[in-house]
C-alpha positions as CSV (number, residue, x, y, z in Angstrom):
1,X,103.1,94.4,103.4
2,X,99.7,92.8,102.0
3,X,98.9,95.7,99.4
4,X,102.8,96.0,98.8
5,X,102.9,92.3,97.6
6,X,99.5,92.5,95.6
7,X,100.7,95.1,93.4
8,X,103.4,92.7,92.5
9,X,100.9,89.5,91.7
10,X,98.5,91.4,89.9
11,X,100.1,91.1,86.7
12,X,100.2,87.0,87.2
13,X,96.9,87.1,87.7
14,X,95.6,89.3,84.6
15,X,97.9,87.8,82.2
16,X,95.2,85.2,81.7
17,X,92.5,87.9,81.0
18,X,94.2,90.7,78.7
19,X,93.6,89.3,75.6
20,X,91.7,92.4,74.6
21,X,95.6,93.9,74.3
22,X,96.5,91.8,71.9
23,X,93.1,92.2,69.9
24,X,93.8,95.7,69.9
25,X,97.1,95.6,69.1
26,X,96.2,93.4,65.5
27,X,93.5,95.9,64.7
28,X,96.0,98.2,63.6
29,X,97.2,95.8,60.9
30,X,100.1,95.2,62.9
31,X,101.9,91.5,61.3
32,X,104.4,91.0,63.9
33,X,103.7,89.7,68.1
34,X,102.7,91.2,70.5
35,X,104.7,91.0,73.5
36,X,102.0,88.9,75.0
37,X,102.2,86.6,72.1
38,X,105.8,86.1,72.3
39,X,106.9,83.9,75.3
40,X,110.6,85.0,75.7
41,X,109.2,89.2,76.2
42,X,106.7,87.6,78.4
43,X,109.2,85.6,80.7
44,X,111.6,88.9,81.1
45,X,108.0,90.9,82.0
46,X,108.1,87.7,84.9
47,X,111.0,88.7,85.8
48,X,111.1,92.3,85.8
49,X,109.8,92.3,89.5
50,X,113.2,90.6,90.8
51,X,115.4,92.6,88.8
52,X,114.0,95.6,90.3
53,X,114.0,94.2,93.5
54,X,117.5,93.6,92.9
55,X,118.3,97.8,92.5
56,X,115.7,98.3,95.7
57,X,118.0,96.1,98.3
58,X,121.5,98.3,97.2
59,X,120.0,101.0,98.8
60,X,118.0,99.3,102.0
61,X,120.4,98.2,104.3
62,X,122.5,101.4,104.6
63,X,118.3,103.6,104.6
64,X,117.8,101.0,107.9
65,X,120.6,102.2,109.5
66,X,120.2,105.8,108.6
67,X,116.6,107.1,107.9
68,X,115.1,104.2,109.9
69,X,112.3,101.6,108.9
70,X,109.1,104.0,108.9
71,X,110.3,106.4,106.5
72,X,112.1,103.9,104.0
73,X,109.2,101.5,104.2
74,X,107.2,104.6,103.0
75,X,109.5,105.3,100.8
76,X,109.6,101.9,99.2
77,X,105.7,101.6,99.3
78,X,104.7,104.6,97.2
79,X,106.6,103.5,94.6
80,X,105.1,100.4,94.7
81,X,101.7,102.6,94.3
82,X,102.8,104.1,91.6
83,X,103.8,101.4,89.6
84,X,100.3,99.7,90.1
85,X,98.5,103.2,89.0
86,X,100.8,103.4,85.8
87,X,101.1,99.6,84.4
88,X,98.0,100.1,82.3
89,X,99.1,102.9,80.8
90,X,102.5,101.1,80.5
91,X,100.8,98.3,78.6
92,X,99.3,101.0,76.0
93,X,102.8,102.3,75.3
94,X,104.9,99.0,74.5
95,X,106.9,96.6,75.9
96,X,109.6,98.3,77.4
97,X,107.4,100.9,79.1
98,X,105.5,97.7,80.9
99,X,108.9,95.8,81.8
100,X,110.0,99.4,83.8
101,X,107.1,99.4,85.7
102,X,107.4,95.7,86.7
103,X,111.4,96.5,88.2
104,X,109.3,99.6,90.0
105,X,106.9,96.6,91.4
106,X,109.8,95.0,92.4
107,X,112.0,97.8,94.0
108,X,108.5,98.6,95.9
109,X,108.7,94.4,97.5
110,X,112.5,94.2,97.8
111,X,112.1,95.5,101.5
112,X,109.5,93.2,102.7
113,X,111.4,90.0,103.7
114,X,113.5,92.4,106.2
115,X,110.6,93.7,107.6
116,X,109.6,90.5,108.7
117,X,112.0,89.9,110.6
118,X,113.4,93.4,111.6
119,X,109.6,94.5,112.9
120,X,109.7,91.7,115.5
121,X,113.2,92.3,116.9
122,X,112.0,96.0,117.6
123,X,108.3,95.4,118.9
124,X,107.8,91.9,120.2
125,X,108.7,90.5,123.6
126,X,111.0,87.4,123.3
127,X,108.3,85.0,124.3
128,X,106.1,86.1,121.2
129,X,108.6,86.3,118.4
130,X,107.0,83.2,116.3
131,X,103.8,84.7,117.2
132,X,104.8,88.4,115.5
133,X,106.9,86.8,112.3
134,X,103.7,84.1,111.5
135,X,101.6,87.5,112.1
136,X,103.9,89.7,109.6
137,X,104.8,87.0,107.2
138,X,100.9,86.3,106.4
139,X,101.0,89.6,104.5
140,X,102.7,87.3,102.0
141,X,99.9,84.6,101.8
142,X,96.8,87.5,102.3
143,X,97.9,89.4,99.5
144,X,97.0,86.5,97.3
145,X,93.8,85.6,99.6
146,X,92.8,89.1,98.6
147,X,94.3,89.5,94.6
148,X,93.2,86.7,93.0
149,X,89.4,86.0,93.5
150,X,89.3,90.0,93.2
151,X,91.2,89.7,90.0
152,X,89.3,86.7,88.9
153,X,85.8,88.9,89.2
154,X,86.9,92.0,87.7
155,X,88.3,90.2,84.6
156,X,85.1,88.7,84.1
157,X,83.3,91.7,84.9
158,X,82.2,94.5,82.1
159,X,85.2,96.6,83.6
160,X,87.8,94.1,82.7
161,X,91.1,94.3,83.7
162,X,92.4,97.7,84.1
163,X,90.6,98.6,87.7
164,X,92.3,96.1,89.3
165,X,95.4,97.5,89.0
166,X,93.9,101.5,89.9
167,X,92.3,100.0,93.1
168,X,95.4,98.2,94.6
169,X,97.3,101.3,94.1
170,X,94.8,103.7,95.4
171,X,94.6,101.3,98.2
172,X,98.2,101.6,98.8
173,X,99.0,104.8,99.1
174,X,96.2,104.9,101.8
175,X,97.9,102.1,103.8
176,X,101.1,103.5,103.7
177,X,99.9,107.0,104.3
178,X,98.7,105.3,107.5
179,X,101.1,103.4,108.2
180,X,103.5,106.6,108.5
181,X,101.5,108.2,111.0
182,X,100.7,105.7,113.4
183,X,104.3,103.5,113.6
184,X,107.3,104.4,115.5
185,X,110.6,103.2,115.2
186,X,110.7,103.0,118.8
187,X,108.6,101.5,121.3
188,X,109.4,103.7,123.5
189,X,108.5,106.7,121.4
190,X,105.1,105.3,120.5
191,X,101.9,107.1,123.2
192,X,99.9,103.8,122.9
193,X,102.9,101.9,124.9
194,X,102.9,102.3,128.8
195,X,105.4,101.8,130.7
196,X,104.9,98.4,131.3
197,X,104.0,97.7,127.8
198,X,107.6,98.9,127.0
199,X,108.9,96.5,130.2
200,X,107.8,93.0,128.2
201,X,108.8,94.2,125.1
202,X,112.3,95.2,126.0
203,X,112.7,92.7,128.7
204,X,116.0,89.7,127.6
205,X,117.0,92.7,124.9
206,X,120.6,93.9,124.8
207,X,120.0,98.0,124.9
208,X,121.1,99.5,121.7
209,X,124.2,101.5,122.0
210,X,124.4,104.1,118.9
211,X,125.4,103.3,115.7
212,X,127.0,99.7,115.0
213,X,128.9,98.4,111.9
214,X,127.5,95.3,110.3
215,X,130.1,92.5,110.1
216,X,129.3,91.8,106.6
217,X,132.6,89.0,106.5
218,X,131.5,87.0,109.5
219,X,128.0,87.1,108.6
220,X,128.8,85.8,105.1
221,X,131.0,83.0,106.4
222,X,128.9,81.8,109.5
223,X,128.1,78.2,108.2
224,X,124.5,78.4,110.7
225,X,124.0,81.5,108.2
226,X,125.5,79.9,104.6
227,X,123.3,76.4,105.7
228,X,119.7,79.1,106.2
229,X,120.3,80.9,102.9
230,X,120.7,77.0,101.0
231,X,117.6,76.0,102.9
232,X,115.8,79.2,101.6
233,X,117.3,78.9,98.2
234,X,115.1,75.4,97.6
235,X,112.2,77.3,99.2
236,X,112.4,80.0,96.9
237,X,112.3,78.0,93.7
238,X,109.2,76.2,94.9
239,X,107.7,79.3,96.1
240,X,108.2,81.1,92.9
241,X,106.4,78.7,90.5
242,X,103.5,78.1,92.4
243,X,102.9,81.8,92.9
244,X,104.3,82.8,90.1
245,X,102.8,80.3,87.3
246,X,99.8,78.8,90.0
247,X,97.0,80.6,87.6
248,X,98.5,79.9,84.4
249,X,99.4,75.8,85.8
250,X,95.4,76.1,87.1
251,X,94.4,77.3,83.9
252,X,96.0,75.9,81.1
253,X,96.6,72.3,82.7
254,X,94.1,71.9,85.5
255,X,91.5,73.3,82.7
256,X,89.8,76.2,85.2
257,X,87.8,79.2,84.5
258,X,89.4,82.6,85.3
259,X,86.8,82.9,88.2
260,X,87.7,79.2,89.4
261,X,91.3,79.8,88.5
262,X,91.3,82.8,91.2
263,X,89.5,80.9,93.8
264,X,91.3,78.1,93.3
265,X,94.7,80.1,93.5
266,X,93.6,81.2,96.7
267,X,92.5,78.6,98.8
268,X,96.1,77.4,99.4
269,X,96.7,80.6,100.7
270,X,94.0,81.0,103.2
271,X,94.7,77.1,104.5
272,X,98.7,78.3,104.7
273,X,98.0,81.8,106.5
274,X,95.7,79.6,109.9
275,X,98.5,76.9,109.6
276,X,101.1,79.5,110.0
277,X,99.4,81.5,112.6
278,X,99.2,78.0,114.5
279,X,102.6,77.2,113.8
280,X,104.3,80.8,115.6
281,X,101.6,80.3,118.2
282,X,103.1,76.8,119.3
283,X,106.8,77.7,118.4
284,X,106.3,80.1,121.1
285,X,103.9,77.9,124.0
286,X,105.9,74.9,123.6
287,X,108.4,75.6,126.2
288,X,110.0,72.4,126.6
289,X,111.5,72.1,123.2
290,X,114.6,73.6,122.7
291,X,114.6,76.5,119.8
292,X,116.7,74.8,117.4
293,X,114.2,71.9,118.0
294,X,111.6,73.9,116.9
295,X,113.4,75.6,113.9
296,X,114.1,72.6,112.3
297,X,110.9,70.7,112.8
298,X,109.2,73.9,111.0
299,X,111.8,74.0,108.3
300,X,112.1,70.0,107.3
301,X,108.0,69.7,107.8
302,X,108.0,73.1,105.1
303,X,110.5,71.4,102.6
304,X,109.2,67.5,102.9
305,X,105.6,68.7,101.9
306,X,106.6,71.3,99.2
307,X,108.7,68.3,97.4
308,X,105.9,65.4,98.0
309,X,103.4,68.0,96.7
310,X,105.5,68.8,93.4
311,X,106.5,65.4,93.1
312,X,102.4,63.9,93.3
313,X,101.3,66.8,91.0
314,X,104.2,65.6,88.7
315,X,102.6,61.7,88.7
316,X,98.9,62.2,89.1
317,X,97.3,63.1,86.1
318,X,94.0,63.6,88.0
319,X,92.8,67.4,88.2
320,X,91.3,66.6,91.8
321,X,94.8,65.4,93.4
322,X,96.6,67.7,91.3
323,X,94.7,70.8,93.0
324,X,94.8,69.1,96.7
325,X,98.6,68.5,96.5
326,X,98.9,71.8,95.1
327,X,97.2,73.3,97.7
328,X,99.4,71.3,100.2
329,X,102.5,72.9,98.9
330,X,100.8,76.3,99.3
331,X,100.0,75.3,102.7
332,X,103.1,73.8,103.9
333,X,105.8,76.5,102.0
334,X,104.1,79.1,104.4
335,X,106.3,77.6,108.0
336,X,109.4,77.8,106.3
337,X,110.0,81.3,107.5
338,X,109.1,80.0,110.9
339,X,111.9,78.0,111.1
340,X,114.4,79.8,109.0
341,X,113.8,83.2,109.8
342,X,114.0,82.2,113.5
343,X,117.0,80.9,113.1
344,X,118.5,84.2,112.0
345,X,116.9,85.9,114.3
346,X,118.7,84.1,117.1
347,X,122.0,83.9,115.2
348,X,122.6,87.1,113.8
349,X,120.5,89.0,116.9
350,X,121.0,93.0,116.0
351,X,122.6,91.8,112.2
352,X,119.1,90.5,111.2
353,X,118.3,92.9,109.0
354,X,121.6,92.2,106.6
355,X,121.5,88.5,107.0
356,X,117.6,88.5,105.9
357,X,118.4,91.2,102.9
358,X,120.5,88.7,101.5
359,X,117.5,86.3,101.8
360,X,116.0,88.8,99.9
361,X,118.5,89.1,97.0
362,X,118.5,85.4,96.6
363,X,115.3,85.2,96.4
364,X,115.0,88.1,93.2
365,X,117.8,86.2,91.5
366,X,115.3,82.9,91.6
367,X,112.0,85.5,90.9
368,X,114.4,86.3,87.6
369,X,115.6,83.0,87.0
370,X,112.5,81.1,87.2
371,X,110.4,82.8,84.5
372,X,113.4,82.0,82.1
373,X,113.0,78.2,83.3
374,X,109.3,77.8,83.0
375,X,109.0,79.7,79.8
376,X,111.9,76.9,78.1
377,X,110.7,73.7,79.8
378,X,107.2,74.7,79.4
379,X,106.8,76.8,76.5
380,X,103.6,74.8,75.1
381,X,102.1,74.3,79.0
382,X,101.2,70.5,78.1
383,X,101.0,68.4,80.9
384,X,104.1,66.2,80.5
385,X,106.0,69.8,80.4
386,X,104.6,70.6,84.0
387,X,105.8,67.4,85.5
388,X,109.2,67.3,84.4
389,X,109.7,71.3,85.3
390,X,108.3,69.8,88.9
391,X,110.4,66.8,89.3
392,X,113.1,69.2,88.9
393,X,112.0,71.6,91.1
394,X,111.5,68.8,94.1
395,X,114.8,67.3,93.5
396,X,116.4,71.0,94.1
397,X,114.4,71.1,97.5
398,X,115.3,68.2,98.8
399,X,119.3,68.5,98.1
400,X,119.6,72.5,99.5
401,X,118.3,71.4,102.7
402,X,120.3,68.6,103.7
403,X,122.9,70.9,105.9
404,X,120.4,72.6,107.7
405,X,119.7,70.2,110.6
406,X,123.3,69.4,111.2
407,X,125.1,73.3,110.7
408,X,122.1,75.7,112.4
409,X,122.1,76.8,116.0
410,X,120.5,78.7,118.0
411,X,123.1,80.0,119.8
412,X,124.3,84.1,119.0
413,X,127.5,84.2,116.9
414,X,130.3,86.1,118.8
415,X,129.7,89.1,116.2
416,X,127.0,90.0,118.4
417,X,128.5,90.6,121.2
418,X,128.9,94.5,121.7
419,X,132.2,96.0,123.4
């Protein structure tokens, strides 16, 4: 999941570092823009990620049920490979060439939501659920813990830009390469699981009989369900501009360096993957709390500290609270999944992986939808531009999750039940 989301942020990262392509481009007595010049091309090249992510979930839901996580997770990852190992070559052809191997980026993440929360439902014991998701779910926040002080270096280096994006795909096709030979689909196929290994982990589970159906209608209509995919929706369109535009807000506002601009875009990242791992560890330990309880105190603390940290960084015109509450959102956006994603989990049981696919899909339309946003309320990057676009963004996280608390459950919906 880690080198599957990197391949993906790269190019947010080295956007701020490949002037040399434009340089090049001019050389040639060439009077019109470069796509990196013109800030509508660049916005769609944003966005190329979630429209390819898009095209990747058609296909995942009925590959789950068929071909079965291990090899479509493969599948899905050596693409993503591939499109990291060809974008530099994509970026010496022209624009269109570059914008196809950003959709392949995105058809390579479009299965990683699921996986968070279909992984767990296989492999971990009832009593460790929070535990596995905030495990899984830190690939998200380690993939920029890793790409952007990595990034930041190589820019500055003598080998510029280009390596970055041949060692994250090497790297890849190695993890995934591994990853096929050692997982299962099955805990009960796996040698490293004894039989009483296999006992905890299958212990409360309703035994899978054969093939089932997904009940696509009642899912869709399930207002627990509906009131998670709002909640997500505001979490999305935080989550998008900070990891999305975080370099280019630390850079051309907060006035960094490209090697301070990827430390600084990591930090956040490494404070939000310990508080998450806390978070699923006492999800899980604090028995006396009921699970809806504890879903909703990890959503609402999530969602109140994403909109305070846009709405300071949209007052403050001072770079050191700007960064801290920056970081806080970072840090806080992470425990949404803890909550939300539980939810699910306990709702739509054996459905999980549809209910989170849609999660998925959402969250592509915001990944394409965002870009667009930033690039017309902030097509100069002045400071006064950044506020309003995070005013905005804070107000649209606050409103989506006001049903939450009052239509989730935890109880399974009766399209669980198996005859």
């Amino acid at each position: 999941m880690t080198v599957g989301q990197m391949n993906s942020l790269t190019f947010n990262f080295t956007v701020i570092c490949m002037q040399d392509v434009v340089t090049e481009y001019h050389k040639n007595n060439r009077t019109d823009l470069h796509w990196m010049e013109d800030p509508s091309q660049k916005s769609f090249i944003f966005s190329g990620t979630a429209i390819g992510a898009v095209i990747g979930l058609i296909p995942l839901v009925p590959m789950l049920d068929h071909i079965g996580l291990r090899i479509t997770f493969t599948i899905f990852g050596l693409i993503s490979a591939a499109s990291s190992l060809f974008f530099p070559l994509a970026v010496l052809i022209d624009f269109y060439a570059v914008f196809f191997v950003r959709i392949l980026q995105g058809i390579g993440t479009s299965i990683l939501y699921t996986v968070v929360a279909y992984i767990p439902g296989i492999w971990a014991p009832k009593n460790e659920m929070g535990t596995f998701l905030a495990v899984l779910s830190c690939g998200f926040q380690l993939s920029n813990i890793i790409c952007m002080p990595v990034s930041g270096i190589l820019c500055e280096s003598d080998y510029g830009w280009r390596p970055i994006y041949y060692i994250f795909g090497s790297l890849t096709i190695l993890v995934y390469v591994a990853f096929f030979l050692f997982y299962v689909d099955a805990p009960k196929n796996h040698f490293h699981v004894s039989p009483k290994e296999l006992s905890l982990i299958c212990a409360e589970k309703k035994p899978k009989q054969g093939k089932e159906s997904v009940p696509y209608r009642a899912i869709c209509t399930d207002k627990c369900v509906l009131a998670t995919w709002l909640a997500m929706c505001g979490r999305n369109v935080a989550f998008y501009v900070l990891i999305l535009y975080g370099p280019t807000y630390l850079r051309e506002v907060l006035n960094f360096d490209v090697k301070g601009t990827g430390r600084a875009a990591a930090l956040p990242f490494v404070s939000c993957a310990i508080f998450k791992f806390v978070s699923g560890q006492l999800t899980d330990r604090l028995t006396m709390f009921s699970e809806k309880t504890k879903f909703i105190t990890c959503t609402l603390i999530s969602m109140i500290g994403l909109a305070a940290g846009f709405i300071v960084m949209s007052l403050t015109s001072s770079r050191t609270i700007a960064q801290i509450s920056y970081t806080c959102a970072v840090t806080l956006s992470g425990i949404t999944i803890m909550g939300t994603v539980k939810c699910l989990q306990l709702r739509c049981q054996q459905h999980i992986h549809f209910a989170t696919a849609v999660i998925a899909f959402m969250a592509c339309i915001w990944q394409f939808v965002v870009p667009l946003g930033v690039g017309y309320l902030c097509p100069n990057n002045t400071p006064e531009e950044w506020s309003f676009l995070f005013l905005i963004v804070s107000g649209i996280v606050i409103v989506v999750n006001i049903p939450f608390p009052f239509l989730t459950t935890a109880n399974a919906a009766d399209y669980t039940k198996r005859s």
